[in-house]
C-alpha positions, 0 to 999 in steps of 0.5 A, a space after each residue: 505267510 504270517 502277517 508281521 505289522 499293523 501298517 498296510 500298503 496304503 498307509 506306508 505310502 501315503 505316510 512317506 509321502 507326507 514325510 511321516 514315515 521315519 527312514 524312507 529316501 527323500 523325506 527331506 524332499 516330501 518335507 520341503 515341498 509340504 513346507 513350499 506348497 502350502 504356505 505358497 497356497 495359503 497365500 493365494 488364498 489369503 491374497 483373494 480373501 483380502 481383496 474380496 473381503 468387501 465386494 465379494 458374496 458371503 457364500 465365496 467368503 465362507 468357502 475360502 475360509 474352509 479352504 484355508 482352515 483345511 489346509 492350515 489343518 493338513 500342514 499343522 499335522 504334518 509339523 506336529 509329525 515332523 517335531 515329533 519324530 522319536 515319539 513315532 519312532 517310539 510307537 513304532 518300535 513298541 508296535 513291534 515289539 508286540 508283534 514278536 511277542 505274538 510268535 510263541 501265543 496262538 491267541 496273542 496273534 489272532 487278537 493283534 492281526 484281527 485289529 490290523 485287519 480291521 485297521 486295514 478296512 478302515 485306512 482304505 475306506 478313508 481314503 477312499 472316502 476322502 479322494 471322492 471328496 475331492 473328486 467331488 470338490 473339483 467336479 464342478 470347475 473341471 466340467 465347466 470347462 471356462 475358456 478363458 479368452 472370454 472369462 475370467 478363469 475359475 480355479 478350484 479354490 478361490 485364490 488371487 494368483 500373481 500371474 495371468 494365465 492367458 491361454 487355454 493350455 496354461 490354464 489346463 495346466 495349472 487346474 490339473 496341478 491344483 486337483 493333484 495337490 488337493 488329492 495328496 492334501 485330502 490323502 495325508 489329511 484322511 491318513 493322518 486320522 486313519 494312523 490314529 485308529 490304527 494305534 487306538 486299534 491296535 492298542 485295544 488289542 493288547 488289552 483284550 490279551 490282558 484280559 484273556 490272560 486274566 481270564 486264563 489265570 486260574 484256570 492252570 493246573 499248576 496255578 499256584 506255581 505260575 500266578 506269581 509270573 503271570 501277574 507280574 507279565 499282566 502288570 507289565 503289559 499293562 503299564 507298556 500298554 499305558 506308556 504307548 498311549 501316554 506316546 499318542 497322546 502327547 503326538 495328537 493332543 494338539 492336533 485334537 485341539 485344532 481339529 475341535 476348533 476348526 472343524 466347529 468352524 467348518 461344519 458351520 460354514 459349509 452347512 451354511 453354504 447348503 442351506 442357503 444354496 438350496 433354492 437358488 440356481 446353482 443348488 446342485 454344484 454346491 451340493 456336489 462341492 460342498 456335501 461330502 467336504 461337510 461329509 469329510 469334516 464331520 467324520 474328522 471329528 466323529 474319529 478322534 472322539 470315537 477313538 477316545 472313547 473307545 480306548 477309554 472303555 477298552 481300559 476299563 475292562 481290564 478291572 472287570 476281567 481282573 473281577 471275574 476271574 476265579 480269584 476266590 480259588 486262589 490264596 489271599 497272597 496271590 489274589 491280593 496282586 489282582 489288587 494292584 490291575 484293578 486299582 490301576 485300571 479304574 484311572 481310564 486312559 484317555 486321549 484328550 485335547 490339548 490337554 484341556 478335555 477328553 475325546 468321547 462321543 459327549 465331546 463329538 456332541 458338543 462340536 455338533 451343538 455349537 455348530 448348529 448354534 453358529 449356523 442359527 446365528 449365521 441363518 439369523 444374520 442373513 
């Protein structure tokens, strides 16, 4: 059976549970408890920030600020979903159509399921990634298993929560509460960044269509009959393909600039807290909670750039496959249209954040660079 959609199992699901998905039965449900549960969380969290602020060490501090940077992370992506719901349905709807026009092309469905398929491999690896980390993040706390007749209970996270938990049983219970919704938290937060790749993938598809229609120009025997509606179909495609970039663009620009500016932070923070956990007695716990949440954050990053500059070197192909073409066989009214794609593809598309810088792999350096200098700073103030 022919494959009809970019999106996989894995994706569909995870996207309504975190209330993205547009026309699935309880998502006004999946919404309220998104909104409940994490503004009840960051609470806690901020509750043990201020009362541990002054007697608590450096190492807790810097953790309870990732937490609560990871999860302002999580419930601002979801908002900037959920107010922009027509755009992805718009996005949706393009996708689609896209896939219907592959029916009657042998080549147009190769090129757009073998980007679905690769879309796929990269949805299930994060995920996978991403529970491993909370598995790992969790680890500790769960095996040490503290009673808490004796001491005072550890949670997951450091937060100040307004009532006692006094028996052991209530105490089970709320930890496997809280390790449940940092599964969902790590899901819609590596899910999010997988739907990213998936458009940019998808996209890139498209555009290689182009250029095989390009490159298949002059090559008809009818040529001079059909260049006139194969450039126009070429122009076409070319400009729906840069109105759904403008789309993601405008739903993932801000979420790009909260990603630049937490995940610098985040980066510092949990290197710090490795570096200067090395050495000491409880090196491997923190290594355990600490190296693939640092792992996680790194690769948020590295995706939105990559994904930039990956899109932006997928546009400018479209030119060059314009410039390779035999148009020096066909007559300078025909070749002249060829004029207009190239024009048009030498302004690269481009995903920016918050409209301020472009995504590529110098931005994914930057972050890096200015993370290592706070980490410096923080290493000096020791």
């Amino acid at each position: 059976m022919a494959r009809k959609s970019t999106f996989n199992f894995t994706l569909k699901v995870l996207l309504t549970l975190s209330g993205i998905w547009p026309g699935t039965p309880y998502v006004l449900l999946c919404r309220i408890y998104w909104i409940v549960s994490m503004t009840v969380v960051l609470f806690w969290h901020y509750r043990w920030f201020l009362t541990h602020v002054q007697t608590a060490k450096i190492l807790d501090l810097m953790e309870c600020l990732s937490s609560i940077l990871a999860y302002t992370k999580v419930i601002t992506k979801c908002v900037v979903f959920w107010l922009n719901e027509r755009k992805f349905v718009e996005i949706l709807t393009v996708m689609a159509e896209d896939w219907n026009d592959c029916v009657d092309s042998d080549v147009n469905l190769r090129e757009t399921t073998r980007k679905a398929k690769m879309s796929d491999r990269i949805t299930n690896a994060i995920a996978a990634l991403h529970t491993m980390s909370i598995f790992g993040y969790c680890l500790p706390i769960i095996l040490a298993d503290a009673d808490v007749t004796t001491t005072k209970e550890p949670f997951i996270d450091k937060i100040n929560v307004p009532f006692n938990i006094n028996t052991q049983s209530m105490y089970r219970i709320f930890l496997s509460t809280e390790f449940l919704h940092l599964i969902l938290c790590g899901w819609v937060a590596g899910i999010t960044n997988s739907l990213l790749l998936t458009l940019i993938l998808h996209s890139a598809g498209q555009l290689e269509i182009m250029c095989h229609w390009l490159t298949q120009l002059c090559t008809n025997e009818d040529k001079h009959k059909s260049i006139a509606a194969t450039t126009s179909k070429i122009v076409q495609k070319h400009q729906k393909v840069i109105s759904f970039i403008k789309n993601i663009e405008s739903l993932y620009t801000y979420i790009a600039l909260l990603q630049f500016v937490s995940n610098t932070i985040m980066i510092c923070l949990l290197a710090f807290a490795i570096v200067t956990a090395i050495g000491g007695p409880n090196v491997v716990d923190v290594i355990i909670k600490s190296f693939l949440f640092y792992t996680i954050t790194n690769l948020e990053a590295f995706i939105f750039c990559y994904a930039g500059e990956y899109l932006s070197s997928k546009s400018e192909e479209i030119g060059v496959a314009a410039y390779n073409c035999k148009w020096y066989d066909l007559k300078s009214t025909e070749s002249r249209r060829l004029l207009f794609i190239i024009l048009r593809s030498q302004k690269r598309l481009t995903l920016t954040a918050g409209r301020m810088m472009d995504l590529s792999l110098q931005a994914f350096t930057s972050i890096m660079n200015a993370s290592g200098s706070y980490l410096s700073v923080l290493l000096a103030m020791q």
